[in-house]
N, C-alpha and C positions, 0 to 999 in steps of 0.2 A: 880364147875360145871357151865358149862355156863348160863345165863337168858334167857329163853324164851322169843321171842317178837310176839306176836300173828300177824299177818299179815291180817290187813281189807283191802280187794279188794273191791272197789268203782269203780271201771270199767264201771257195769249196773248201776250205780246211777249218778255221778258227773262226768264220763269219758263220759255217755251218754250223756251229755249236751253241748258239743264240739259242735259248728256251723256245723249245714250238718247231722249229727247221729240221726236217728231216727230207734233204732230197734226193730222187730216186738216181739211180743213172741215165735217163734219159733228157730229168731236168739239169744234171750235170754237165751234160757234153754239150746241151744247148749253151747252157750256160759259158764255159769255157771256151766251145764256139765264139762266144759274144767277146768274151775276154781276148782272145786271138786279134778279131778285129778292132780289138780300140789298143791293139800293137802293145800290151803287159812285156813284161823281158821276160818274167816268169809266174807258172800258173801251179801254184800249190792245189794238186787236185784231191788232197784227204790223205786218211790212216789207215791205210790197205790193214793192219791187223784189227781194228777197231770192230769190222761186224764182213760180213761177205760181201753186203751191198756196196760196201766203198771200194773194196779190193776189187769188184769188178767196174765198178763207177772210175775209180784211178787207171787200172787198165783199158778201158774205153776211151777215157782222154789219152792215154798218149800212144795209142793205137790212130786215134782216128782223128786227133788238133793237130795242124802242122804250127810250124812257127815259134811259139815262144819254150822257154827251157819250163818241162814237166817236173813238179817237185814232188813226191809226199814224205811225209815225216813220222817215223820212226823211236822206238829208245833203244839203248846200245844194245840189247841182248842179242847174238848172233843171231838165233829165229827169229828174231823181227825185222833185221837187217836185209836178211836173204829171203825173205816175205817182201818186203816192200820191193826190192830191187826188182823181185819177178813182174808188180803191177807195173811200173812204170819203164821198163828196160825197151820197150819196143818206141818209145819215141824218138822224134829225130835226137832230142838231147833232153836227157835225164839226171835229174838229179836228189842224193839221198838227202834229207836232212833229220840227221840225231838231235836228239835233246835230252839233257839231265840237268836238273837243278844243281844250283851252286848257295843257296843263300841259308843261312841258319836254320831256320825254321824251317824250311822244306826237309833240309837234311835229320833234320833231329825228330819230324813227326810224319812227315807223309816217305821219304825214302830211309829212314832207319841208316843213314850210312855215314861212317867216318869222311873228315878232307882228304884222306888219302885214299879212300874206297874208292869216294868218287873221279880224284884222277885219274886212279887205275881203272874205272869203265869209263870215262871218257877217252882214255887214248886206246884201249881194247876195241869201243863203238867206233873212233874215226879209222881206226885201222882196218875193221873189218869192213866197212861201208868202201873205203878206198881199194880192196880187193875186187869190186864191182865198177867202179868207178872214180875219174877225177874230180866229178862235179861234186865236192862233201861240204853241205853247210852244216855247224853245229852251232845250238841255239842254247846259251847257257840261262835258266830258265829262272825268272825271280832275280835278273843279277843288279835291279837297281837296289833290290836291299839285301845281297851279300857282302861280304868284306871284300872291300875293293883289291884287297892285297891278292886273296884266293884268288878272288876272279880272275887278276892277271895270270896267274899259276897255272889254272883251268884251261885258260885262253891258248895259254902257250903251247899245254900238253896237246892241243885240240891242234894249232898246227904244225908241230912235230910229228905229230901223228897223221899227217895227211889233208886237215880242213882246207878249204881256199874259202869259205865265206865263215865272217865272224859274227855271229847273232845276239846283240847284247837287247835283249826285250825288257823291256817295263810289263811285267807281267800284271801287274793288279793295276796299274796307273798311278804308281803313288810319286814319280818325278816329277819335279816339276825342272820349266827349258833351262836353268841355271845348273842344274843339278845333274839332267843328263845330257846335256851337253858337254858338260866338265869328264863325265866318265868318259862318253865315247872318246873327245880327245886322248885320253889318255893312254883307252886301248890301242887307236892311231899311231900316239906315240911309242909307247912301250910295247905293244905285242907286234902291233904290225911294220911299224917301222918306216923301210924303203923298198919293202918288197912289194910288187905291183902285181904279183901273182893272188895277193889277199886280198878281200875285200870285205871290211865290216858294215853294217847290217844295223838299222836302227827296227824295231816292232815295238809301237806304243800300242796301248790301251788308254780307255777314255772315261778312267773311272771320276777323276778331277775334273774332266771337261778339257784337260790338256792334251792330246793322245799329239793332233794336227802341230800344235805347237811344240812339241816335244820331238816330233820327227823334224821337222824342220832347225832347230837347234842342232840334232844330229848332224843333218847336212854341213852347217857350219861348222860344226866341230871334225868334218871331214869323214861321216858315213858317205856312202856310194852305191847302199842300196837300203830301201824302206819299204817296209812289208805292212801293206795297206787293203781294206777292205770296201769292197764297192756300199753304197749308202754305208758306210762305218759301222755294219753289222757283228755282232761276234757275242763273245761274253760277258754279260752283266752289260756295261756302258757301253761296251762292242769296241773294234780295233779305230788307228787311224782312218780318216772318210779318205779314200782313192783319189776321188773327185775334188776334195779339197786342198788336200795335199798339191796335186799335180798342180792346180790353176794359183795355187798361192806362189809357185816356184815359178809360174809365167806370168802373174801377172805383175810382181812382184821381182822382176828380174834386175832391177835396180840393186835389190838386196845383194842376191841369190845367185852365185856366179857357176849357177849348176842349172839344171834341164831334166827332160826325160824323152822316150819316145814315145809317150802316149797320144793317140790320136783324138784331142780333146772334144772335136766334134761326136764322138760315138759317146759322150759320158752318159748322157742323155737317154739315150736309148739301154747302156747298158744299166743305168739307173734303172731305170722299165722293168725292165725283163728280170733284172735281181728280185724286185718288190713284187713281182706276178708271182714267179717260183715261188719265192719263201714264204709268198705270203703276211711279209714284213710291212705295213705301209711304208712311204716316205710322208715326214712329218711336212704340214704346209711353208714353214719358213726356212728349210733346210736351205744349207748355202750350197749353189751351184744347181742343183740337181730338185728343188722344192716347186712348190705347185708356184710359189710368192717369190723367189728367187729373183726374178727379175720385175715382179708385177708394181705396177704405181695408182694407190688410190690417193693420195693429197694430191690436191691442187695445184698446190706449189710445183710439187714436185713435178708433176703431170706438164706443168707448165714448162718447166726447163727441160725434161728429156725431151720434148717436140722441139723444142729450140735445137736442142742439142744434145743427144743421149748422155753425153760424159759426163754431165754436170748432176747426175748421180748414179748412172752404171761405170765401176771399172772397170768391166769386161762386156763385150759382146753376145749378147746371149745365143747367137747364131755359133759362135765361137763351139758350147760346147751341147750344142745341139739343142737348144732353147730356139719358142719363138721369139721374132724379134718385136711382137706387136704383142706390148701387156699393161695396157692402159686397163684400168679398170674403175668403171661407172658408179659413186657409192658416193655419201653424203658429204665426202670431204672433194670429190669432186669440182672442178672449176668449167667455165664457159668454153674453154680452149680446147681443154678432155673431150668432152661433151661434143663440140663438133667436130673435132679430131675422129672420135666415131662416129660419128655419123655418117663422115665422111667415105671411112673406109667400108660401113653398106651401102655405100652409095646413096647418101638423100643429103641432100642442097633444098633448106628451109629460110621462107622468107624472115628474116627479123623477126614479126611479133609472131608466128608459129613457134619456130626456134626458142624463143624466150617463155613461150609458155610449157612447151614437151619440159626444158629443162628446168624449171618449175616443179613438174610432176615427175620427173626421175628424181629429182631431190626429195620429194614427198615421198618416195616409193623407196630409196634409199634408209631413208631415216626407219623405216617400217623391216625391212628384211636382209639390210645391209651391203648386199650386193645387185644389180640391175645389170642383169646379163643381154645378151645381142635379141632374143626374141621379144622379152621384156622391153626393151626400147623401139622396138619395129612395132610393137602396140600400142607403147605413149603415144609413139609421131602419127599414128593411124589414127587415134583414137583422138587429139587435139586435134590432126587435120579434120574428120568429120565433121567436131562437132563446130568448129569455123564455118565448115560450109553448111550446115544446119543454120547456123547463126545470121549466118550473107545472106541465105535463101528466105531464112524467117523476114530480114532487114529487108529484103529487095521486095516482098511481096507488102507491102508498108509504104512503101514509095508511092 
């Protein structure tokens, strides 16, 4: 049987931090709302100390989303600790997640702290969080460029001290899948062991372009949960894409001896509703979730999805809430396309009409690049006329 891989949506936490997003609590809980329904395991709703507006926007979600486990994220100071816990304590299941750097450079210039400061507030932060709670994820931050030795060290104090999820992030995206693959294993091996009470944690960023491939190596290497962002929004290059992730592990399940519960039909919609709130577009050739995602202007191409969709979709675009009709009318275009649509508004053309409308859709293609549904209902109108102009002219000649 397949492995579950619990699915953390960081959308309202770390995709909110994308240059420009600032949203309000009401677009939060619609949002989270939205997240519920495409079945997330867990919904990081913000940093209740960050500003007012989150700490009531995180207590809104887990007051009023039922379903998936309530996260927000925290650093170890007892006041923040017991700040966060108050936003999120009222949902059905809550949980803290701390974070402290582990990697040189953070220690040495942005937290000013010794290796041993920092173990000492990382098992201070998971202990006091564990005084609230058993759901404790800690996220050691920066740890694909800390000393991997530390790291195990960090790791371990974190679950001695109480964690049950282990957070190993690529925080800037500087892994590539060889590389964090290799750690996660490691954590696997060495920190977690054969304890089934832990579970480590992959959070890529997509500063390389790697974020999607990078969580997925995790899998392999035996993460069980990946913290992913709807349209892969976040900071700078923004986090692992939700949508990509998820359909690479189904459709690709030959690989991939793992899973999730997302409800892939709703990607679509939550795609939507991400891009309205934020006001982020989605780019047109994004995978899964793009305007072109599923869309065919070659010929060729056009040719063989009528035959037979597979022979270039591997997925169903009904699957994750796509239409399943995206032929689309443009210079590369074929005869097959072309009646294909035609068909579907309804209009059955004799041969030489037929032959000339798609004549002047090619003419009209090559001029604006795309020929859309009203576009083509005035070629066919506009060749049908002037035939009968022509018949009538001929027949009065006879």
């Amino acid at each position: 049987m397949a492995k579950v891989v619990k699915v953390f949506d960081t959308t309202l936490r770390d995709g909110e931090q994308a240059p420009g997003i600032a949203l309000n609590p009401d677009q939060k809980v619609r949002i989270a709302n939205q997240l519920a329904r495409l079945n997330v395991d867990v919904i990081e709703a913000g940093f209740p100390v960050s500003s007012p507006g989150d700490f009531e926007a995180v207590q809104r979600i887990a007051r009023e989303v039922p379903g998936p486990v309530v996260a927000a994220m925290s650093r170890t100071s007892s006041e923040d600790i017991a700040t966060t816990w108050e936003a999120v304590k009222d949902a059905d299941a809550a949980r803290l997640h701390i974070f402290l750097a582990t990697s040189q450079i953070h220690m040495d210039h942005k937290l000013r702290m010794t290796e041993e400061e920092v173990l000492t507030s990382v098992k201070s932060g998971v202990s006091r969080a564990r005084d609230f709670t058993e759901d404790v994820e800690y996220t050691a931050e920066d740890a694909t460029r800390s000393d991997p030795d530390f790291l195990m060290r960090v790791l371990r104090t974190a679950v001695d001290a109480g964690a049950t999820t282990l957070n190993v992030p690529d925080t800037v995206g500087y892994a590539t899948p060889g590389h964090y693959g290799g750690l996660i294993n490691r954590v696997v091996t060495e920190v977690k062991g054969d304890d089934s009470s832990i579970t480590v944690s992959a959070h890529c960023h997509n500063d390389l372009g790697l974020a999607v491939a990078n969580s997925l190596a995790a899998v392999e290497a035996g993460a069980r949960q990946v913290e992913v962002a709807v349209n892969g929004i976040g900071e700078r290059a923004g986090n692992a894409s939700l949508e990509e992730f998820v359909m690479a592990l189904s459709v690709r399940s030959d690989l991939f001896d793992a899973t999730t519960r997302v409800d892939s039909r709703e990607l679509y919609r939550t795609s939507t509703l991400v891009s309205q709130e934020t006001g982020y577009p989605v780019q047109y050739n994004k995978a899964i979730v793009g305007r072109n995602a599923f869309a065919h202007e070659s010929g060729i191409h056009q040719h063989g999805v009528l035959r037979n969709r597979a022979t270039y979709e591997i997925m169903d675009p009904v699957s994750v809430g796509q239409s399943s009709d995206n032929i689309v009318m443009g210079k590369h275009s074929g005869r097959a396309a072309f009646k294909h649509s035609l068909a579907v508004m309804g209009v059955d053309l004799n041969p030489t009409i037929f032959e000339q409308a798609f004549q002047q859709m090619k003419a009209a293609a090559d001029k604006q690049g795309v020929v859309n549904e009203p576009q083509m209902k005035w070629i066919v109108e506009d060749v049908v006329s002037r035939m009968e102009l022509f018949e009538s002219v001929a027949e009065s000649y006879r």
